[in-house]
C-alpha positions as protocol buffer text, in pm:
chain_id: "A"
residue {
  index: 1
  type: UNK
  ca { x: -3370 y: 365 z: 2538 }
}
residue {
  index: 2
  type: UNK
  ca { x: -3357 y: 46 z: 2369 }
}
residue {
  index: 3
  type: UNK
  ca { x: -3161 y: 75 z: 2015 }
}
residue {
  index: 4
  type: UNK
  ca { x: -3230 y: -249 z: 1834 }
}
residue {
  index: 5
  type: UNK
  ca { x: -3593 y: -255 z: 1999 }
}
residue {
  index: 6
  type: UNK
  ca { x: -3723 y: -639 z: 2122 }
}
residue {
  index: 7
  type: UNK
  ca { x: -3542 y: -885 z: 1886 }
}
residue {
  index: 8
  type: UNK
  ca { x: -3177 y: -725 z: 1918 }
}
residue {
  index: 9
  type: UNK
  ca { x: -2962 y: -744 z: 1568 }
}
residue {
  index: 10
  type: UNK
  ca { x: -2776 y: -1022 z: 1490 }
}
residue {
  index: 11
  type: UNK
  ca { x: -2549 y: -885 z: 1260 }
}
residue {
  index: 12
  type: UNK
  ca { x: -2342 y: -519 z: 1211 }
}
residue {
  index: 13
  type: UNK
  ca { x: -2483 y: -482 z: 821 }
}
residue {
  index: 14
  type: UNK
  ca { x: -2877 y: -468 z: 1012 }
}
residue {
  index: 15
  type: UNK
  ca { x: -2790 y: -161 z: 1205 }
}
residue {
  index: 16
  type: UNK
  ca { x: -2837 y: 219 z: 1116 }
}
residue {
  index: 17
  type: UNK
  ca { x: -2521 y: 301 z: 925 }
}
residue {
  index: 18
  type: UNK
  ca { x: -2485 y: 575 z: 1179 }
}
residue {
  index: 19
  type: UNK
  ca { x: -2462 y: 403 z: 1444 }
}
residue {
  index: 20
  type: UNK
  ca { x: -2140 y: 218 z: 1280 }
}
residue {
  index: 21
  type: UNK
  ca { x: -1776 y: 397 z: 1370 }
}
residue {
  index: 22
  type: UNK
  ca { x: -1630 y: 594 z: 1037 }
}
residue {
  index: 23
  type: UNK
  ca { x: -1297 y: 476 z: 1150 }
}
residue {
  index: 24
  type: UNK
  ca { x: -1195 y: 117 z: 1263 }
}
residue {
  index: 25
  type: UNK
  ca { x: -862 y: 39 z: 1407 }
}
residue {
  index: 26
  type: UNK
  ca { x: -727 y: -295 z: 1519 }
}
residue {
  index: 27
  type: UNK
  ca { x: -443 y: -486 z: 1727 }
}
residue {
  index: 28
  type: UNK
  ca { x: -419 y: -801 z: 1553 }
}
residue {
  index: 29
  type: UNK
  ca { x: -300 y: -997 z: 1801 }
}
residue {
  index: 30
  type: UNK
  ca { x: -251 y: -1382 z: 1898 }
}
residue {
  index: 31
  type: UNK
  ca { x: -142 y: -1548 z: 1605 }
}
residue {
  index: 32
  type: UNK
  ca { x: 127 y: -1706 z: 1773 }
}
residue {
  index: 33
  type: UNK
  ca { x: -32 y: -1840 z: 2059 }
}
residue {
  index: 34
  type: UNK
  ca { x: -334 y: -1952 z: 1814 }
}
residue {
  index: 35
  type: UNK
  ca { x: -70 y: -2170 z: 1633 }
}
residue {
  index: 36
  type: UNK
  ca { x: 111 y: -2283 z: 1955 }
}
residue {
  index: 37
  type: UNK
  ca { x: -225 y: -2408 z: 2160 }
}
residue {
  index: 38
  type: UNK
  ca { x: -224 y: -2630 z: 1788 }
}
residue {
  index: 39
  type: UNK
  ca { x: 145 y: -2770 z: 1816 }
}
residue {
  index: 40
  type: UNK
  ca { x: 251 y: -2562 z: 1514 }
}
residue {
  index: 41
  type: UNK
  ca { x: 524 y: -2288 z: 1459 }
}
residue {
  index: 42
  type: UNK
  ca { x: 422 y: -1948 z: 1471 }
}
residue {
  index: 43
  type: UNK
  ca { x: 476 y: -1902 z: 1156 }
}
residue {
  index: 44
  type: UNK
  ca { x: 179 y: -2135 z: 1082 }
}
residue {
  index: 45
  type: UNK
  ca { x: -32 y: -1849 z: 1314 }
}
residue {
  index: 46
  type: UNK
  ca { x: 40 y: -1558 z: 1103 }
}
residue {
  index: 47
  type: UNK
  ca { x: -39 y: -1770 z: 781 }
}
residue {
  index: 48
  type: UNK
  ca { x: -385 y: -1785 z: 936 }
}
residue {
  index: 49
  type: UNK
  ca { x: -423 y: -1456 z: 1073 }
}
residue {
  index: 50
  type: UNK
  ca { x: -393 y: -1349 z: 685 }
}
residue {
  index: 51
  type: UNK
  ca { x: -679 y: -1506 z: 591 }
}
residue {
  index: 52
  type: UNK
  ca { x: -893 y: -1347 z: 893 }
}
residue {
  index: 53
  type: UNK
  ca { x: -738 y: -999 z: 782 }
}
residue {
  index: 54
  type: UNK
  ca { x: -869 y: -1064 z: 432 }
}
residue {
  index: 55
  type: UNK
  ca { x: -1237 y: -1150 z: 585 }
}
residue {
  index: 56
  type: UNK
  ca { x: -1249 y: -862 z: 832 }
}
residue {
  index: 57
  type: UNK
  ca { x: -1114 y: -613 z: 493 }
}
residue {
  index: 58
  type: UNK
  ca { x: -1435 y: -748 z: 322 }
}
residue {
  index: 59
  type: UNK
  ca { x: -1703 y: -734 z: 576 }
}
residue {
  index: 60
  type: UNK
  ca { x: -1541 y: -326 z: 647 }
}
residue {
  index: 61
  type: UNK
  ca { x: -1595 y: -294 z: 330 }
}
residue {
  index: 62
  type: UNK
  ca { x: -1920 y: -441 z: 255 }
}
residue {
  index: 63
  type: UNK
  ca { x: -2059 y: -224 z: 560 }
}
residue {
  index: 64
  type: UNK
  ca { x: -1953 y: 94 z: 367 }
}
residue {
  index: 65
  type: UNK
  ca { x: -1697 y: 146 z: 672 }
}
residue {
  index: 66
  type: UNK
  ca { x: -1473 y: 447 z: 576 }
}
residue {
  index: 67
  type: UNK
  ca { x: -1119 y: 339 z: 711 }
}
residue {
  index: 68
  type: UNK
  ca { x: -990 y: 56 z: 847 }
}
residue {
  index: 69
  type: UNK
  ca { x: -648 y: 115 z: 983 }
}
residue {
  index: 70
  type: UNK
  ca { x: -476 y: -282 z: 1131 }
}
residue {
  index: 71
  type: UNK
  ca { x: -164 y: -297 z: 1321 }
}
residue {
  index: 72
  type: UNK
  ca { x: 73 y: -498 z: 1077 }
}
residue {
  index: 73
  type: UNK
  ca { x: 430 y: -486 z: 1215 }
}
residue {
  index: 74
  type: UNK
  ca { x: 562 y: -237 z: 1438 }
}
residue {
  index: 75
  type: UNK
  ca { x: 912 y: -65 z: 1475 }
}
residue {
  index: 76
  type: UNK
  ca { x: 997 y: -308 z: 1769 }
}
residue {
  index: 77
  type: UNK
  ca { x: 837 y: -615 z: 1608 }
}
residue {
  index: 78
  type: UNK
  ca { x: 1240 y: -612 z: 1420 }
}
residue {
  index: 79
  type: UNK
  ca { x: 1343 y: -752 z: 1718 }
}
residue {
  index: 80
  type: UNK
  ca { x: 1122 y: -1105 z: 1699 }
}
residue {
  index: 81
  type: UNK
  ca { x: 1358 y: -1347 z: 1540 }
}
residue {
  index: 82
  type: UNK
  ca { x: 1492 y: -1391 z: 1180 }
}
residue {
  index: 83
  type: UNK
  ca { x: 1267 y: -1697 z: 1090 }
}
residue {
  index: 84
  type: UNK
  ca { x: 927 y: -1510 z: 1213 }
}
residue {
  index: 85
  type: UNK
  ca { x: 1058 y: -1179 z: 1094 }
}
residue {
  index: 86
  type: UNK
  ca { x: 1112 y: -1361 z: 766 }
}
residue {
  index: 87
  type: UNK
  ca { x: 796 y: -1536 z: 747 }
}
residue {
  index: 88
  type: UNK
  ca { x: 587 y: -1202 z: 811 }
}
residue {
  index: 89
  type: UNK
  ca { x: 772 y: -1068 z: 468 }
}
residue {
  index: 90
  type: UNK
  ca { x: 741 y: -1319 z: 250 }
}
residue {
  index: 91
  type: UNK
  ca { x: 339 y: -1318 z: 376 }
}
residue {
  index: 92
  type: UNK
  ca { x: 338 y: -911 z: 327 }
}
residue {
  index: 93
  type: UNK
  ca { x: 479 y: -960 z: -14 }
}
residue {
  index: 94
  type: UNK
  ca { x: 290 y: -1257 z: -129 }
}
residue {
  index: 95
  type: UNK
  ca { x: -58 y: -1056 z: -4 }
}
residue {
  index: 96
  type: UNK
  ca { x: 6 y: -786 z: -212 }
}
residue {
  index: 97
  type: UNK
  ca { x: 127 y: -965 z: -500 }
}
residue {
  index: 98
  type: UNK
  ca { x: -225 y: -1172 z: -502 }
}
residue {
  index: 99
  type: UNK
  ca { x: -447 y: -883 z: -347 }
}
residue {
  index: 100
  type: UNK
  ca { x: -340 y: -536 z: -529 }
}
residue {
  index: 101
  type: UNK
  ca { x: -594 y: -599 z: -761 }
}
residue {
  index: 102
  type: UNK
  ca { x: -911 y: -748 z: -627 }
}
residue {
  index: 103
  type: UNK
  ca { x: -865 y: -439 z: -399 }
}
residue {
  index: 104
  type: UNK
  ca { x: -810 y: -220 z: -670 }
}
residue {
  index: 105
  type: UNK
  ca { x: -1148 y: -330 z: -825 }
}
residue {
  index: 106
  type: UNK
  ca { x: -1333 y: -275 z: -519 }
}
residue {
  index: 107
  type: UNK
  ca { x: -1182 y: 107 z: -501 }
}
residue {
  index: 108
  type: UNK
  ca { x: -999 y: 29 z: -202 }
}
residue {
  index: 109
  type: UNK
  ca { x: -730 y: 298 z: -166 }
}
residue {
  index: 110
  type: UNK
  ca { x: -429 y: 162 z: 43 }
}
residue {
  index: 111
  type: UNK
  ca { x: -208 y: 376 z: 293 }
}
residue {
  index: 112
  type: UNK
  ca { x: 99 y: 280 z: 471 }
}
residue {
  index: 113
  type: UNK
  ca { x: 127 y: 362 z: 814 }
}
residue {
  index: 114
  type: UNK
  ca { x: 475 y: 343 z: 859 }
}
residue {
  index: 115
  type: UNK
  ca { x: 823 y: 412 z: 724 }
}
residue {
  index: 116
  type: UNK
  ca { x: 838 y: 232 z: 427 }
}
residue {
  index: 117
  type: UNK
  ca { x: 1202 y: 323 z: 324 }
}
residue {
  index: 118
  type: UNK
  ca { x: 1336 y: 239 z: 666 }
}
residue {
  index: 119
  type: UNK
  ca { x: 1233 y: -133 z: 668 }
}
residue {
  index: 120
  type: UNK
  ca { x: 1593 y: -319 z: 671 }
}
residue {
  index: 121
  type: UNK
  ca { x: 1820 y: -389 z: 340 }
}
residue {
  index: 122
  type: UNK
  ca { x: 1721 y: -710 z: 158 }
}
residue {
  index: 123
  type: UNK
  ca { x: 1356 y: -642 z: 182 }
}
residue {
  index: 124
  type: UNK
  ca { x: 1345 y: -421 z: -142 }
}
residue {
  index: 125
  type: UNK
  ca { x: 1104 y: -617 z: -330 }
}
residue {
  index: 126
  type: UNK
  ca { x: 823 y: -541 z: 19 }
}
residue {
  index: 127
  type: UNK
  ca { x: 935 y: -182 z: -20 }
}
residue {
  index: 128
  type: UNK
  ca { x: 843 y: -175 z: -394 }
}
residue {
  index: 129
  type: UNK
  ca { x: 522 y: -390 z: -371 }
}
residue {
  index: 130
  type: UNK
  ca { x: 414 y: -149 z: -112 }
}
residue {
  index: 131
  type: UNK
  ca { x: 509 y: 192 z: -320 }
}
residue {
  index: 132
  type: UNK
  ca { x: 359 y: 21 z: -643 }
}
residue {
  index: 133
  type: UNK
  ca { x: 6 y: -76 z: -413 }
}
residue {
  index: 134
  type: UNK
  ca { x: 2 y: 324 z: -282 }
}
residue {
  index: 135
  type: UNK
  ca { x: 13 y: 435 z: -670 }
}
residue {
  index: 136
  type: UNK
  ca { x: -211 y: 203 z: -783 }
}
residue {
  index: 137
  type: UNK
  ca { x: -482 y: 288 z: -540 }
}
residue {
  index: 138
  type: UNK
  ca { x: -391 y: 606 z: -491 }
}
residue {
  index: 139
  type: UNK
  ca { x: -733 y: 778 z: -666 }
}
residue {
  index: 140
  type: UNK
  ca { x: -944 y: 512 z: -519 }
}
residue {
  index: 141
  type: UNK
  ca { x: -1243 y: 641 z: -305 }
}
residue {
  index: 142
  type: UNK
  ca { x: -1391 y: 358 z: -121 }
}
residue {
  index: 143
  type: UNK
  ca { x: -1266 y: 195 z: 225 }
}
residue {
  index: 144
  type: UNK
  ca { x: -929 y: 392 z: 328 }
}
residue {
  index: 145
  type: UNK
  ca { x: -696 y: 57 z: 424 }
}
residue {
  index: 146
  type: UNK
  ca { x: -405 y: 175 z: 640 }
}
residue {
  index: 147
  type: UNK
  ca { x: -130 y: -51 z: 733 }
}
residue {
  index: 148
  type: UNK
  ca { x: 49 y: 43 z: 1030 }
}
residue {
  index: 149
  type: UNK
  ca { x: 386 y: -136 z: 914 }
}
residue {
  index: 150
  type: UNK
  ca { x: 714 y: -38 z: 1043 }
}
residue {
  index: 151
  type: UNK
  ca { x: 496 y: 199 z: 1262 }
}
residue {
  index: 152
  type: UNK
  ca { x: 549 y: 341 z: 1623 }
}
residue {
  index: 153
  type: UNK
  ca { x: 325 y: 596 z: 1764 }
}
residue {
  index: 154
  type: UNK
  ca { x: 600 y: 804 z: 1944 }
}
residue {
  index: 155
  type: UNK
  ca { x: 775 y: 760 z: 1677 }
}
residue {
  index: 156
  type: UNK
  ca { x: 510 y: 938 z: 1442 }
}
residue {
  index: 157
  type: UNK
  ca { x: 404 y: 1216 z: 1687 }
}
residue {
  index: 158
  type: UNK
  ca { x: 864 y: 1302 z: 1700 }
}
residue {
  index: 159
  type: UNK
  ca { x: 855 y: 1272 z: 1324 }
}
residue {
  index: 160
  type: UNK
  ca { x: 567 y: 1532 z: 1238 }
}
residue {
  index: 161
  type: UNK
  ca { x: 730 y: 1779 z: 1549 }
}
residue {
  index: 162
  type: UNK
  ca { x: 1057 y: 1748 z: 1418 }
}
residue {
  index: 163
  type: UNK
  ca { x: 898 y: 1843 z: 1074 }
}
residue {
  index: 164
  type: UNK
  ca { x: 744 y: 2118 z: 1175 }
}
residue {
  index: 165
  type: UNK
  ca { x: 1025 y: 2264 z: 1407 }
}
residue {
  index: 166
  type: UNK
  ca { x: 1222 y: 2246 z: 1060 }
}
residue {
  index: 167
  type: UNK
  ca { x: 953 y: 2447 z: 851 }
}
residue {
  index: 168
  type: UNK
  ca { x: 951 y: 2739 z: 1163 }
}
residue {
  index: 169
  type: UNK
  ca { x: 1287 y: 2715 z: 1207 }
}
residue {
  index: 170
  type: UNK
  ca { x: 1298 y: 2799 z: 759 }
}
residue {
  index: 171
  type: UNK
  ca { x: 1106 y: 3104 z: 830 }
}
residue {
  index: 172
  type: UNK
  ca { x: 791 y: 2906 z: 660 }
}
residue {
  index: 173
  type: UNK
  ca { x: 573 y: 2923 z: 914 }
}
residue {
  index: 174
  type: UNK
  ca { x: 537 y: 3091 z: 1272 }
}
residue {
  index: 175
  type: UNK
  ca { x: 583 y: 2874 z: 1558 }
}
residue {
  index: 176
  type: UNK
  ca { x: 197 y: 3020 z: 1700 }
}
residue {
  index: 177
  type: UNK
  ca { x: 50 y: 2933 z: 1397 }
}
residue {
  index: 178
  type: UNK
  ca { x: 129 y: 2544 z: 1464 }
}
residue {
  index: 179
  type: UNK
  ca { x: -265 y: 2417 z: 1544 }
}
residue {
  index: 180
  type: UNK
  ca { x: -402 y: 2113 z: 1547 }
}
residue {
  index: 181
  type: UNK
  ca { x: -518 y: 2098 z: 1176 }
}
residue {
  index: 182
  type: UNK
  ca { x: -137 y: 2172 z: 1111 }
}
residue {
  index: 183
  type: UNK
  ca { x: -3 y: 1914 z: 1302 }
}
residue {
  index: 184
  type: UNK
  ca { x: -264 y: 1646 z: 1152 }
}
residue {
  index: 185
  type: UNK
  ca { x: -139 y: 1717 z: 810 }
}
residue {
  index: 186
  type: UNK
  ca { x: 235 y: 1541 z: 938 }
}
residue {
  index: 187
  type: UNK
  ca { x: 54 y: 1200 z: 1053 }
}
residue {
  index: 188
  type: UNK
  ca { x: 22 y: 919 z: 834 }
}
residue {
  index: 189
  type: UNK
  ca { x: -295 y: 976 z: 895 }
}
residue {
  index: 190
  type: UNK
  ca { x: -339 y: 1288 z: 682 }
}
residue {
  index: 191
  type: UNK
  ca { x: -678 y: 1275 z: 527 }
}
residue {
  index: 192
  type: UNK
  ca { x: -845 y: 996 z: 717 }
}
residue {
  index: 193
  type: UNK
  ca { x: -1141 y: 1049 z: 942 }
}
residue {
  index: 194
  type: UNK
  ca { x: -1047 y: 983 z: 1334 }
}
residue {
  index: 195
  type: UNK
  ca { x: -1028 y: 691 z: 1476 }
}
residue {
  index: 196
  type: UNK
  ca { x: -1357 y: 582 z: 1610 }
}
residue {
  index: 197
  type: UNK
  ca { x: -1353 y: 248 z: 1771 }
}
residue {
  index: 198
  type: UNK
  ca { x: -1034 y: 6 z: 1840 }
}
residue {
  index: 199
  type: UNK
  ca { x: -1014 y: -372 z: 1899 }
}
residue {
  index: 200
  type: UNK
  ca { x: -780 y: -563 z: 2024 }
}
residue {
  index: 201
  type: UNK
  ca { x: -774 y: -933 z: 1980 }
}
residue {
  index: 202
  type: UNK
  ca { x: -631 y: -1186 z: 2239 }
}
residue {
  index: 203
  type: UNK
  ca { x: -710 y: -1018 z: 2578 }
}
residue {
  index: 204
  type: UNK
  ca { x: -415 y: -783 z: 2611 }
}
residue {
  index: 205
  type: UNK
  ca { x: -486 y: -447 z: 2730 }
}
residue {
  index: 206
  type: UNK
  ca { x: -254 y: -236 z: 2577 }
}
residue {
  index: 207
  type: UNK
  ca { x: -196 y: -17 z: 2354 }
}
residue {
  index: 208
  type: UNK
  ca { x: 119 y: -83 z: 2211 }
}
residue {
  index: 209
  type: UNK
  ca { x: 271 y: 204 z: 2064 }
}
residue {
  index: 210
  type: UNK
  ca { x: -22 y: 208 z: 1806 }
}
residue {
  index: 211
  type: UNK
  ca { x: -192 y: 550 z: 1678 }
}
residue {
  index: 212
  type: UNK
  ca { x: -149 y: 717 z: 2017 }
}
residue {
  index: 213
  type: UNK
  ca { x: -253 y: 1059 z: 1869 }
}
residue {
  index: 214
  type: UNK
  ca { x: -554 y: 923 z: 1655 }
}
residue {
  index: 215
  type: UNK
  ca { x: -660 y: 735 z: 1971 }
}
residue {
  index: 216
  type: UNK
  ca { x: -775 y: 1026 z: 2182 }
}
residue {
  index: 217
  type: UNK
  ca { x: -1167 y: 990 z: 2202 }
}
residue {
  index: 218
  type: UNK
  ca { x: -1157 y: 659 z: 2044 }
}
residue {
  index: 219
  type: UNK
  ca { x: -1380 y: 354 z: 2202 }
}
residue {
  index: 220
  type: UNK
  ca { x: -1213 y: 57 z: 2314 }
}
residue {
  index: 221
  type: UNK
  ca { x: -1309 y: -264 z: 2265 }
}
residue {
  index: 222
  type: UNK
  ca { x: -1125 y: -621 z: 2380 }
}
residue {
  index: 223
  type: UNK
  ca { x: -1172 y: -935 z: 2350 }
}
residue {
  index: 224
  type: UNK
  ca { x: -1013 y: -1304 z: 2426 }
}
residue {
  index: 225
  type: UNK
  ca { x: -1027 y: -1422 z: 2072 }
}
residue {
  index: 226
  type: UNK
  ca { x: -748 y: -1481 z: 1935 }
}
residue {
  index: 227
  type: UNK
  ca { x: -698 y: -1287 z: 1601 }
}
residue {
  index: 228
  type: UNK
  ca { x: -692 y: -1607 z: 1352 }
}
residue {
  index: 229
  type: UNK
  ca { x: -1052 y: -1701 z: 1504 }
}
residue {
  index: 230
  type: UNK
  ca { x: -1154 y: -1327 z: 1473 }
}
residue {
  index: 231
  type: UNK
  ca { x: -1413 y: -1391 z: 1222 }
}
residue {
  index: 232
  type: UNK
  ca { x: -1766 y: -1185 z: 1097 }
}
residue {
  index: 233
  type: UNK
  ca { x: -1941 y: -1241 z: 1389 }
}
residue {
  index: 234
  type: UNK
  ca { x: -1689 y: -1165 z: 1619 }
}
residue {
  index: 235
  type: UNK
  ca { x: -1658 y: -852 z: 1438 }
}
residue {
  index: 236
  type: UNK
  ca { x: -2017 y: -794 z: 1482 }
}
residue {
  index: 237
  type: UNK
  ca { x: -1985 y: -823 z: 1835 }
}
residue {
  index: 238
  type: UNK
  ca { x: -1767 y: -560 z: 1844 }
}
residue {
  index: 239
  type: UNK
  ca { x: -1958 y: -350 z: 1616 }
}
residue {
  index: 240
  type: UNK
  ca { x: -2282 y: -399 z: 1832 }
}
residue {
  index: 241
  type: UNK
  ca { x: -2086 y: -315 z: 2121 }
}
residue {
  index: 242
  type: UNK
  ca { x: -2023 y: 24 z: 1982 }
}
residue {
  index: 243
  type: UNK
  ca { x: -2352 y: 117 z: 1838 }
}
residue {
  index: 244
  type: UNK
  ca { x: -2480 y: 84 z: 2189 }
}
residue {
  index: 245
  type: UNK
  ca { x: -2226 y: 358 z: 2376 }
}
residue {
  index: 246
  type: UNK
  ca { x: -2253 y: 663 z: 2407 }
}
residue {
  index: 247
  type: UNK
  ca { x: -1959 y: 876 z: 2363 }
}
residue {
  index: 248
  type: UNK
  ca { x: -1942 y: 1221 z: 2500 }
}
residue {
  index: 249
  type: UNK
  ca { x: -1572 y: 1325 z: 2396 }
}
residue {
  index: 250
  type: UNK
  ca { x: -1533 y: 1495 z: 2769 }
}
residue {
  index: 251
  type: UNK
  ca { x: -1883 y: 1581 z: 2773 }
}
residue {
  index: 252
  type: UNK
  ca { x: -2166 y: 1512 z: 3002 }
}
């Protein structure tokens, strides 16, 4: 059965707002090579891949999306060199310096994904931008924005084990009564609905140590595009794409 009948929907906002996912997740990925096919620095890439971020935030919102959880800088990502590890904080500090409150006014509540307090020394002024955006928005009730900065999905799934292997091993709780609504309440995640649908810009087909827990039933959805070009109607695309599957969750 045909869901957008004869003359098929253009655009994401058109459709049944059921038929959009609750919880979006994306790999940004490609700013680099976006700058590179344009003889620039990388640097120049991730510059550009802000501005798409800020777009793709807006349109989420505007479609009354619940969450939308990006993939901002993961635990390994330390390892990229000073200069682009540089650039990529001074653009995380500089977006919430300019953005905190536009999204405050649009009820966006903010979540870090991540371990804040673990980012490197000399990056103290990121760590208190990012506690001061969490307060701010804290009481917000409009698009969930989670930041997966810092982030590692093994290391997230050790981090909530280990915490509850300390409260069992305290006598707080029994090691049966660990169930899945338990171990939820340890993720980042806490109080976000699962993850629906992910994208991945830039053709790569992996995961990369991104929300391996939330992921479990989650569609997947990637394309060539390279994240700076990843604009509305790209994200339509995507969101078309998932309003036509039919997901069973190990089902027939």
């Amino acid at each position: 059965m045909a869901i957008f009948g004869k003359d098929e929907a253009k655009a994401a906002v058109q459709l049944d707002h059921t038929l959009l996912p609750r919880h979006v997740a994306i790999i940004m990925d490609g700013n680099g090579r976006w700058a590179q096919r344009r003889g620039m620095p990388r640097t120049f890439g991730h510059k550009a891949g802000v501005e798409a971020l800020r777009e793709i935030i807006q349109y989420s919102d505007e479609l009354g999306i619940e969450a939308l959880t990006i993939y901002a800088f993961s635990a390994e990502n330390w390892k990229r060199s000073a200069e682009e590890v540089g650039a990529l904080m001074g653009l995380l500090l500089e977006y919430f310096t300019k953005e905190l409150e536009e999204l405050h006014k649009k009820n966006v509540r903010i979540r870090i994904l991540g371990d804040i307090d673990g980012m490197p020394q000399g990056l103290e002024r990121q760590k208190s931008a990012l506690h001061a955006a969490i307060e701010r928005t804290k009481d917000n009730t409009g698009l969930q924005l989670g930041i997966a900065l810092n982030y590692g999905g093994q290391q997230e799934i050790l981090h909530a084990a280990q915490r509850l292997a300390k409260r069992a091993a305290d006598g707080e709780i029994a090691p049966e009564a660990i169930d899945k609504a338990m171990f939820e309440k340890e993720l980042y995640t806490n109080g976000m609905p699962d993850v629906d649908f992910l994208i991945r810009t830039s053709g790569e087909m992996r995961l990369s140590n991104f929300l391996l827990y939330q992921l479990a039933y989650a569609e997947f959805y990637n394309t060539d595009t390279l994240w700076p070009d990843f604009d509305r109607k790209a994200y339509d695309q995507a969101l078309l794409s998932y309003a036509k599957r039919n997901r069973r969750f190990g089902g027939v």
